[in-house]
N, C-alpha and C positions, 0 to 999 in steps of 0.2 A: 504494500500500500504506500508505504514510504517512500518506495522506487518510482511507482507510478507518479505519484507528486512532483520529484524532483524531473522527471520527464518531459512531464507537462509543463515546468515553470521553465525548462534549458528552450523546449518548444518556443514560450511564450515570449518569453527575452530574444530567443532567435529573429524571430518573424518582426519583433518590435526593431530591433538591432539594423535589421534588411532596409526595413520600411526607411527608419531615420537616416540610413546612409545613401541614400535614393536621392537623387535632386527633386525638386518641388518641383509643377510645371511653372512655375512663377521665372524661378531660376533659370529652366530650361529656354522661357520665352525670351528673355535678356540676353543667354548667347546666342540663340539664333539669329536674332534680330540686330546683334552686333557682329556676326557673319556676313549678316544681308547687308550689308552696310559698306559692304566691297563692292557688289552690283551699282552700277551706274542707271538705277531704274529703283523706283519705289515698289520693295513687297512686304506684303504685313507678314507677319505671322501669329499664331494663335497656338497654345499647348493645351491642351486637355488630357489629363491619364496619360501622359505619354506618348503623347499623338501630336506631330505640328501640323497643322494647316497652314497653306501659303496660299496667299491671294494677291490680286494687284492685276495690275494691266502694263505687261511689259510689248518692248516693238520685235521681238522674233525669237523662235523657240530655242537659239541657245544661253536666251537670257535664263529662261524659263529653266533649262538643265541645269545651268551653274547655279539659280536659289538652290535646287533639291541638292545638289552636289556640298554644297556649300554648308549644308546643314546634317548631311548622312553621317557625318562621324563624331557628332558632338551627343557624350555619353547621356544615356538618359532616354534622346528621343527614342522612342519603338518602334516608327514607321511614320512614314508624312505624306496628307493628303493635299497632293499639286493639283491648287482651283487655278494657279494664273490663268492667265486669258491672255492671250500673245494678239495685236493688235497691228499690223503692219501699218507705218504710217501712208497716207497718201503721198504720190509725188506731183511736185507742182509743176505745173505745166510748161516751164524753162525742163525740171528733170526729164518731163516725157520727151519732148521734144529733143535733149541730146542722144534719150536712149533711143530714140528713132533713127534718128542721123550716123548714132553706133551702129545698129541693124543694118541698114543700106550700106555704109562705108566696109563691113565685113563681109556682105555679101556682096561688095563687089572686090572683095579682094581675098576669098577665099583662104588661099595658102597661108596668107597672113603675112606676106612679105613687104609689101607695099607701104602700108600706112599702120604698121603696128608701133611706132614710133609717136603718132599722134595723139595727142590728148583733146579733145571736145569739151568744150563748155559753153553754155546756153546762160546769158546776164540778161533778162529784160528782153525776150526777142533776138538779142546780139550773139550771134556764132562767134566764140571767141575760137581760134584754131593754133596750138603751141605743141610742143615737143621738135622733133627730128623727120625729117623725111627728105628723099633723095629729089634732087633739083627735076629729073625726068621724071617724076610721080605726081607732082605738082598737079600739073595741067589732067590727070584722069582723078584725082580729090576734089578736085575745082567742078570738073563734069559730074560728079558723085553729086555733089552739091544742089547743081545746079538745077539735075533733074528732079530733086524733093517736090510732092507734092503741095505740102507744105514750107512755107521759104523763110528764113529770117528775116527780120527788120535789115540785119548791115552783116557782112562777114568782114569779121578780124584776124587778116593771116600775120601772126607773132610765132611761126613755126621757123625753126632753123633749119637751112635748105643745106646739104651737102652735093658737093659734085663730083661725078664719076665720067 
């Protein structure tokens, strides 16, 4: 009976001993949240039982990875339920318009030989055109251009010409 007792109470102390050396989710939610705090994007988090939740609206899913990544090894959590919501931003209508002019200038240059030196940027309507390109390339970037069916406001050649 004695034995029993003393069983019960190693039990009892046990399980108590377990509990108190456990972090709180209090505790857990403060390093997460000071993990999150590396991300360049706002996400919450939330602990319950040992459970984080992440929420937030970040702009593309490897923000989204690196919260969960970023919280996986901090002792305590059990498992975490990723609510983010990945949100791409829109692009304005200077960006669409360079990714157009990308499009067309790689399909007219396949191989990639031509004008993979050039860099494109769309200011307000304005083509701006910079990087490297060979002096006899010129003139078929220029026709690239010029066939868009949509057309800039001005083209700005600021490209360095090399001659061959």
């Amino acid at each position: 009976m004695k034995t029993r007792f003393v069983i019960c109470t190693l039990v009892l102390l046990a399980g108590v001993a377990f509990n108190a050396c456990k972090p709180d989710d209090k505790q857990l939610e403060k390093a997460a949240a000071t993990a999150l705090e590396k991300l360049d994007a706002t996400v919450e988090v939330a602990v319950k039982d040992g459970v984080a939740t992440l929420s937030g609206v970040v702009p593309a899913d490897t923000v989204k990875t690196a919260a969960e990544k970023l919280i996986t090894d901090i002792k305590g959590i059990q498992s975490i339920e990723n609510k983010i919501e990945v949100k791409i931003p829109e692009l304005s209508p200077d960006e669409k318009f360079a990714n157009l002019i990308l499009e067309k200038i790689a399909a007219a240059d396949p191989k990639g030989k031509k004008f993979n030196g050039v860099t494109v940027n769309v200011q307000n309507g304005i083509l701006l055109l910079t990087g490297i390109i060979n002096q006899s390339d010129v003139k078929a970037l220029m026709q690239v251009i010029a066939k868009l069916e949509q057309k800039p406001k001005e083209v700005k050649d600021l490209m360095s010409k090399r001659k061959f």
